[in-house]
Each structure stands twice: as C-alpha cells, then as structure tokens.
C-alpha positions as CSV (number, residue, x, y, z in Angstrom):
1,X,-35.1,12.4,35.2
2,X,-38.7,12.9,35.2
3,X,-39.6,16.2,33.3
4,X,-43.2,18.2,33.6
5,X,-43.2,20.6,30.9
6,X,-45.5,22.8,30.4
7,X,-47.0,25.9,27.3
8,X,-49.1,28.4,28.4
9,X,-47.5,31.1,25.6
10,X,-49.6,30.3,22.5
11,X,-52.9,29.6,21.6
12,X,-52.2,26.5,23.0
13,X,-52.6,25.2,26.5
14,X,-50.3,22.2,27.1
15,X,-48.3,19.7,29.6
16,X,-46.2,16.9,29.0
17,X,-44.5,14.3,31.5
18,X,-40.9,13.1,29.9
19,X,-38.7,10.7,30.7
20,X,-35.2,12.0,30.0
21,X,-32.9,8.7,30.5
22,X,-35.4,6.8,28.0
23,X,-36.0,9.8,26.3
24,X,-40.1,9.2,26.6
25,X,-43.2,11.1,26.6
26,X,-44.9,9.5,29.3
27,X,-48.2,11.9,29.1
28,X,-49.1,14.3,26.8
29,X,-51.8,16.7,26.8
30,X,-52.5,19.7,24.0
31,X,-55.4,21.9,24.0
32,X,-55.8,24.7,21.6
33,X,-57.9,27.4,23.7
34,X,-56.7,30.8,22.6
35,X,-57.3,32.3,25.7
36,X,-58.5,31.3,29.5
37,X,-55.2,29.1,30.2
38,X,-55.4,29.8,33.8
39,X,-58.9,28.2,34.2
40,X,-57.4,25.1,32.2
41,X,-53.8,24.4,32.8
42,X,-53.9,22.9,36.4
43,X,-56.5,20.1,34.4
44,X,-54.2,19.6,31.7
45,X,-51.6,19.0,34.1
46,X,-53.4,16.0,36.3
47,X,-54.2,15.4,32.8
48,X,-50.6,14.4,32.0
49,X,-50.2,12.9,35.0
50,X,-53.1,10.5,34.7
51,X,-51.5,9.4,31.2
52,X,-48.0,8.7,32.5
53,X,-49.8,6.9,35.7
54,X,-47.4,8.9,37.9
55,X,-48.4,11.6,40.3
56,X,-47.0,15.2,40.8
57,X,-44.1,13.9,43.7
58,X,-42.5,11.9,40.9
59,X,-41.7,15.0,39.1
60,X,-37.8,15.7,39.2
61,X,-37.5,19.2,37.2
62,X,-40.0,21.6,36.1
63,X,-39.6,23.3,32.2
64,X,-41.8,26.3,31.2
65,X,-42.0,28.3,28.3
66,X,-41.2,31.8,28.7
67,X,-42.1,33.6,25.3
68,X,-42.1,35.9,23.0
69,X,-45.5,35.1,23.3
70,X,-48.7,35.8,24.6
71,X,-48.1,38.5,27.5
72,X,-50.7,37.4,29.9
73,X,-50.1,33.7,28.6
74,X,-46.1,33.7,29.4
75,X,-47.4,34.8,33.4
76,X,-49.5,32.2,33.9
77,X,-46.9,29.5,32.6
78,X,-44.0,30.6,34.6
79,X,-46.2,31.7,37.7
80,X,-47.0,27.9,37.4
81,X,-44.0,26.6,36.9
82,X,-42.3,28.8,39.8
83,X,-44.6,27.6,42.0
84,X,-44.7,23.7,41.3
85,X,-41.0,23.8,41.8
86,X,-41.2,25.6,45.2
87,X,-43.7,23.2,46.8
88,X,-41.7,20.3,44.9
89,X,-38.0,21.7,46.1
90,X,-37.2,20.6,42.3
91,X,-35.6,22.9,39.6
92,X,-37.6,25.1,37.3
93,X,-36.1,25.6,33.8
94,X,-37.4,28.8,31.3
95,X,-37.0,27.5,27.7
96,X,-37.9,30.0,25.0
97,X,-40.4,29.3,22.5
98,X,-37.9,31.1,19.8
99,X,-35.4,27.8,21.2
100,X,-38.3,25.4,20.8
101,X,-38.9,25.5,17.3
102,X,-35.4,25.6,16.4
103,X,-35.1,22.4,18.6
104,X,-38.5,20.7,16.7
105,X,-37.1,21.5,13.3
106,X,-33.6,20.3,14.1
107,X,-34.6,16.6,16.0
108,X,-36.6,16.5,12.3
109,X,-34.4,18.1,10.0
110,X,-30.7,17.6,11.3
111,X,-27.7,19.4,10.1
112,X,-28.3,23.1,8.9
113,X,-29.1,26.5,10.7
114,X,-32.0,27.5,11.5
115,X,-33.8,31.4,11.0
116,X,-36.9,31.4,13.9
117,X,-39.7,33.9,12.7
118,X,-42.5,34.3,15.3
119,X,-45.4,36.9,13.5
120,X,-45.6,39.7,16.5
121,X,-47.8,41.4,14.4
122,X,-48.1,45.4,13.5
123,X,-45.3,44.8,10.8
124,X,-43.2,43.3,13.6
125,X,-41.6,39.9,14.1
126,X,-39.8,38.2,16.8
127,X,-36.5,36.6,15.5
128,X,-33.7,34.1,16.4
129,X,-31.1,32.4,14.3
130,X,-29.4,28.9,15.5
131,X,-26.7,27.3,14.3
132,X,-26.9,24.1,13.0
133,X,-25.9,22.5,16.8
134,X,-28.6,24.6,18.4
135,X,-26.4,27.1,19.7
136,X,-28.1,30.8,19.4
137,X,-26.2,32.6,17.3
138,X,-28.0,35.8,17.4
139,X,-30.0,37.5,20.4
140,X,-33.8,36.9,20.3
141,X,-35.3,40.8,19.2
142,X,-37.9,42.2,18.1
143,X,-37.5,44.2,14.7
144,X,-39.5,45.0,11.9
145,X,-40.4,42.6,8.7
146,X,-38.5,45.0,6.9
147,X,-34.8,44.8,9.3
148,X,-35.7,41.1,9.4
149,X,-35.7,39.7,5.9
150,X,-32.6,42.6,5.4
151,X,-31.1,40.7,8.3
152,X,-31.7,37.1,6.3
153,X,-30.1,38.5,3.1
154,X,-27.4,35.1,1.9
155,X,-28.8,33.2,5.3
156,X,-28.3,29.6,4.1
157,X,-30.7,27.5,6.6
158,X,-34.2,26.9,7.1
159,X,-36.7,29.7,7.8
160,X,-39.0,28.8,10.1
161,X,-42.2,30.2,11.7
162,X,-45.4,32.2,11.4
163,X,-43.4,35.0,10.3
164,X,-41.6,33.0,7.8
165,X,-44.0,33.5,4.8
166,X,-43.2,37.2,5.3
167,X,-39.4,36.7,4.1
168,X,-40.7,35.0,1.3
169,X,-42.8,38.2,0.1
170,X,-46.6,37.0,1.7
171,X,-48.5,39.6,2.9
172,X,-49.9,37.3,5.5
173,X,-48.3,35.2,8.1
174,X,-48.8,31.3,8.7
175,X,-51.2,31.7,11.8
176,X,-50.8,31.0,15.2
177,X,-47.6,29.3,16.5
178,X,-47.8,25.7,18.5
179,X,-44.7,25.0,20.5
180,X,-44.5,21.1,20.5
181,X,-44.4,20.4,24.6
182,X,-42.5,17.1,24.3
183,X,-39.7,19.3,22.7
184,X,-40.0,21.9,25.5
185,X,-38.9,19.4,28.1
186,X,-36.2,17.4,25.6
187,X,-34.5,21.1,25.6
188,X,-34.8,21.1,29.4
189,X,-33.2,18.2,29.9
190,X,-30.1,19.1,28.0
191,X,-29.7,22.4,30.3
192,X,-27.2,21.7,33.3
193,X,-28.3,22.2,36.8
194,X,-28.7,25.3,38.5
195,X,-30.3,27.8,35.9
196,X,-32.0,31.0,36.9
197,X,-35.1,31.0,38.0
198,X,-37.8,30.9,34.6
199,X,-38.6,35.2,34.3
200,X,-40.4,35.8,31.2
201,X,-39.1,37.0,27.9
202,X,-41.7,39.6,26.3
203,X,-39.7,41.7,23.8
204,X,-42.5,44.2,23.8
205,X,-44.7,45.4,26.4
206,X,-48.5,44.8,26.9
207,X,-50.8,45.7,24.2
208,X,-53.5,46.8,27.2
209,X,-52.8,50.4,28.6
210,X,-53.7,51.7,31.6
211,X,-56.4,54.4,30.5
212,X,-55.8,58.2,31.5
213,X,-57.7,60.6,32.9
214,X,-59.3,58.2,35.5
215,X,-57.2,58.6,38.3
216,X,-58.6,58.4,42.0
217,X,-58.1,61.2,44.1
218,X,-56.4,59.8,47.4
219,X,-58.4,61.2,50.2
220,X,-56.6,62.0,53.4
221,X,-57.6,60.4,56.5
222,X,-59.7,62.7,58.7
C-alpha cells in the first residue's frame, strides 16, 4: 500500500511517500518553517512525489498528524489530508503526534514503556504513556508539570519528549518537537481499514481570543 503522510503540527512542515509491503520511504521531504505551512505543504508534497517518481493517483491511503500541537498547524494538516482523500476516494487516517514518538522511540529502542512529554508551555504539558507493545495505556491530557511528574512517580520506561527534561527537575524544556514523517505513515499502516475520519486533537483551546468590546451593530434592513 502506497502511504502519503503528511506533518503540518510542529515547527516542521513535512510529507513522506511509504511503501507499506516493502516497508520503504519512497520520498521524503522535511522543512522546519515554524509557521506559514499552508503556503508550503502543497510543495512539499509534489516534493515527495517527485522523489518517489510516482504521482498523487498512486496514492492508496492518506495519514495526517492530528496533534497536540500547533492549533492553526493541526487545521491545515488534516484540512489537507481530508481533502486529498476525497478527490482520491482513498482512506484518511489521524495519527497523533503523542503516538508518533512513542512509535520512533520503540522501532529504535524495543521492549519497554514508553512516558510521551510534549512541553505545551505555561507550566503545562501534554502527556501519553505506552506500553511497551504500543498500546496507549493512558488517555492523552493535558495537566500540569507538577500532576505530571506526580503521575510518573515508580514509572519504569523511557521519558520522552520536550517536556521530558522537566521530570528530571530542568527548568527548561528540550525545544520544539519534530514528528519523524516516515514514522507517521509506518503507524498508519498498522491501523485497520475504516477509521474515523482525521478530526483534530487540541487538548486546549486557541491561544488567540476574539477581542471584546468591538462588536458590530447589525443594522436592520430599511
């Protein structure tokens, strides 16, 4: 099955063509922007596609990731995503970025749980523990540095993350998070078919605000 993958949730800006029955990257393409990855991805895309030599009809399933992450990012990946597969009547798969580190660590570093820590900033983190199979064993939340390292007290695994150095008494994190794109699709080609519809997974809301006190008066028609 041929796999497009692609990460608009990060600083990073990234799409990957994978070749699940060879288990392949075909085309890989990372570029670490920050911000303005709707002006970028549908280049990194053709991108990928160039590098694999295959255009966007060979595509078989569609993988996205769908946060905790950056809120406008996580839109623009699954809006994406959602869309290829419609014009493509293939499958689009939501893959969490919580799910793809755990996944990263675990092809590298087999055979022991894994604590995900994603820094979410204002004393907050985004956490996710993982049995040493993959299987979740906790529900990705949001909760405080402090109800997250209470939370790790006697966890015997890997801690993993940019919130990681946190539990380990830092007062700074590791920096931005990169969700390795060959790993999102790996993931999505382990998921049987028929999965919901990518929707994403913010944990918070918005840091922008709607400002008050600048409200239009709707006029009535005359």
């Amino acid at each position: 099955m041929i796999i497009l993958s692609i990460d608009t949730s990060g600083v990073d800006c990234s799409a990957c063509i994978y070749d699940s029955e060879n288990d392949t990257v075909l085309g890989e393409v990372t570029e670490n922007i920050g911000k303005g990855h709707a002006e970028l991805l549908m280049g990194i895309i053709d991108g990928a596609l160039s590098k694999a030599g295959l255009t966007l009809n060979a595509v078989e399933r569609l993988a996205v990731t769908i946060g905790p992450g950056s809120f406008t990012g996580i839109r623009v990946g699954v809006a994406a995503a959602r869309g290829f597969a419609l014009s493509l009547d293939v499958e689009a798969v939501g893959i969490t970025t919580l799910e793809t580190l755990s996944a990263h660590h675990q092809r590298q570093q087999p055979g022991q749980p894994v604590a995900v820590g994603l820094d979410a900033k204002r004393g907050e983190c985004y956490l996710q523990i993982f049995a040493a199979d993959g299987a979740p064993l906790t529900e990705a939340a949001l909760a405080s540095l402090d109800d997250a390292r209470q939370s790790l007290v006697g966890f015997d695994g890997a801690i993993i993350g940019s919130a990681a150095p946190f539990f380990a008494g830092a007062e700074t994190g590791s920096g931005p998070d990169h969700f390795p794109i060959a790993t999102v699709a790996r993931v999505a080609a382990t998921k049987p078919a028929h999965q919901p519809k990518p929707a994403p997974l913010y944990l918070r809301g918005p840091d922008a605000r709607p400002q008050s006190g600048f409200a239009l008066e709707r006029l009535s028609p005359a």
